[in-house]
Every structure is written in C-alpha cells, then in structure tokens.
C-alpha positions as CSV (number, residue, x, y, z in Angstrom):
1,X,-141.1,47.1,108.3
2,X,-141.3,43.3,107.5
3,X,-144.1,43.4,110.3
4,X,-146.5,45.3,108.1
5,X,-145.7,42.9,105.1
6,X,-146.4,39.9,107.1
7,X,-149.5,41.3,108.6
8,X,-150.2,42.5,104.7
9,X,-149.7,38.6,103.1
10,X,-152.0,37.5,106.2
11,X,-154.7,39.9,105.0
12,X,-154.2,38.9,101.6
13,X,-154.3,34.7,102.6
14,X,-157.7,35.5,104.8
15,X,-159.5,37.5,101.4
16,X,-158.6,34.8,99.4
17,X,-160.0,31.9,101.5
18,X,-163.0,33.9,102.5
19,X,-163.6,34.2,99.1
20,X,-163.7,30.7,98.0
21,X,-165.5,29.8,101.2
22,X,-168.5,32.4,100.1
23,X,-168.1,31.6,96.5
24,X,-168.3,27.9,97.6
25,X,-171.4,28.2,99.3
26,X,-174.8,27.0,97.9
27,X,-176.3,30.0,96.1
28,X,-180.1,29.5,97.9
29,X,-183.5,28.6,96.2
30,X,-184.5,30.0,93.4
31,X,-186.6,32.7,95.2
32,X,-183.5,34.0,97.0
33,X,-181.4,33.9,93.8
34,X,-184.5,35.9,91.8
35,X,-184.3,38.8,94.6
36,X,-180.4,39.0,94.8
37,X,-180.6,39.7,91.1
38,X,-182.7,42.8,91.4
39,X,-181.0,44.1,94.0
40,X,-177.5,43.5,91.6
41,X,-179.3,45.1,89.1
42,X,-179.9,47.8,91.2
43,X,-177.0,48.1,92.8
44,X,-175.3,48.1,89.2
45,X,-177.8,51.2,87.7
46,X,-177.1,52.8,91.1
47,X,-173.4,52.8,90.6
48,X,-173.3,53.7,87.0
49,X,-175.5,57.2,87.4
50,X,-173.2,57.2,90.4
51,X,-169.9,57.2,88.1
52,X,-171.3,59.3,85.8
53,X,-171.7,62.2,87.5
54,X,-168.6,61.8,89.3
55,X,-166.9,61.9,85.7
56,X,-168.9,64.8,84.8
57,X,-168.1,67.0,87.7
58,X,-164.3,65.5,87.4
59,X,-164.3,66.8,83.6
60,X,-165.6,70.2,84.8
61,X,-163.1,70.7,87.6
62,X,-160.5,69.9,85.5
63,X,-161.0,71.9,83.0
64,X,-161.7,74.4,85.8
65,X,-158.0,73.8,87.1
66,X,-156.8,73.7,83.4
67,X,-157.7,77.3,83.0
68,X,-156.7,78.6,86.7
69,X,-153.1,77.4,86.5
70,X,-152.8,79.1,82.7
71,X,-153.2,82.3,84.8
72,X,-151.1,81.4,87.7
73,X,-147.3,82.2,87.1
74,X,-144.9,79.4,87.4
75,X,-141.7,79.8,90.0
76,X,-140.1,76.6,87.9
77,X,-137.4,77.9,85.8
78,X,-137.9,76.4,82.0
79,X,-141.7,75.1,83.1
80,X,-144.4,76.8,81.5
81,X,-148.0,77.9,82.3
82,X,-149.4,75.9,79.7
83,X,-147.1,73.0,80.9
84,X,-147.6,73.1,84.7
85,X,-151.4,73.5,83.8
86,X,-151.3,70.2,81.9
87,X,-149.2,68.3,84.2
88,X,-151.3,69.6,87.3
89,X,-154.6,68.7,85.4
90,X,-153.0,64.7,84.1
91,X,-151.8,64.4,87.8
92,X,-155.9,65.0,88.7
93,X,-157.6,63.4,86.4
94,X,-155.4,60.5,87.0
95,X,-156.4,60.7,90.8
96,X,-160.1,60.7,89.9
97,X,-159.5,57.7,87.9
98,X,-157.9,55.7,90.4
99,X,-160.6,56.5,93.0
C-alpha cells in the first residue's frame, strides 16, 4: 500500500518538473508560434463539436434510462420507481460528466 503512494508522489514530482521544463522552454520563431496556433484552434473546434455530441447523446440515454427504470420494479423496500429512476440516471449523468 504505501508502495503505490510513493510511486504515485514520484509521478506527481516528474509531471510537475516536466512541466516547468516544457513551459520553460523558448516558444520558437514566429512562424512556428503562427502554426501551433492553428492547429490549437483546431484542436479546440475539434474538441468542442467533440463534447457536444457526447452531451447530446449523454442527454438522450439518460433520459432513455430515466424512462426504462420507471417501468422496471424495484426489489428495495421503501425505494420507489420514480426514485431508483432518478438516482440511477444522477449516478450517470454524473459519470458522463467526469469523463
């Protein structure tokens, strides 16, 4: 057990000094600076059609699983359908926002 969090503060130490290293480093001419902002623009418009159709499809399945476990009968004593539809749906909608 304390092996992993040694080996876990050790990865942690290493990220943080690569990362000041890289963010240390000269950032190039100005040609190299002009292309690494269109590809970060890119990258940027890529990721947000990316996220939002993973938030579309997430608000369809969930709504999806909503309605499924309103028909789905409960073995909980004193739980619901309606709750254990809301709690199952919170519990995956707060999966798909921690990604």
């Amino acid at each position: 057990m304390w092996m992993i969090f040694v080996i876990c503060i050790g990865s942690m130490a290493f990220t943080a000094w690569l990362s000041a290293w890289v963010l240390g480093r000269p950032e190039g001419p100005n040609a190299m600076r002009t292309v690494a902002t269109a590809i970060r623009e890119g990258a940027e418009g890529f990721l947000a059609t990316q996220y939002s159709a993973i938030m579309r499809y997430a608000a369809a399945m969930a709504v999806l699983l909503y309605l499924l476990y309103l028909t789905k009968p409960t073995n909980m004593p004193g739980v619901s359908t309606g709750q254990m539809a809301f709690l199952t749906t919170a519990c995956f909608l707060t999966g798909a926002v921690m990604r």
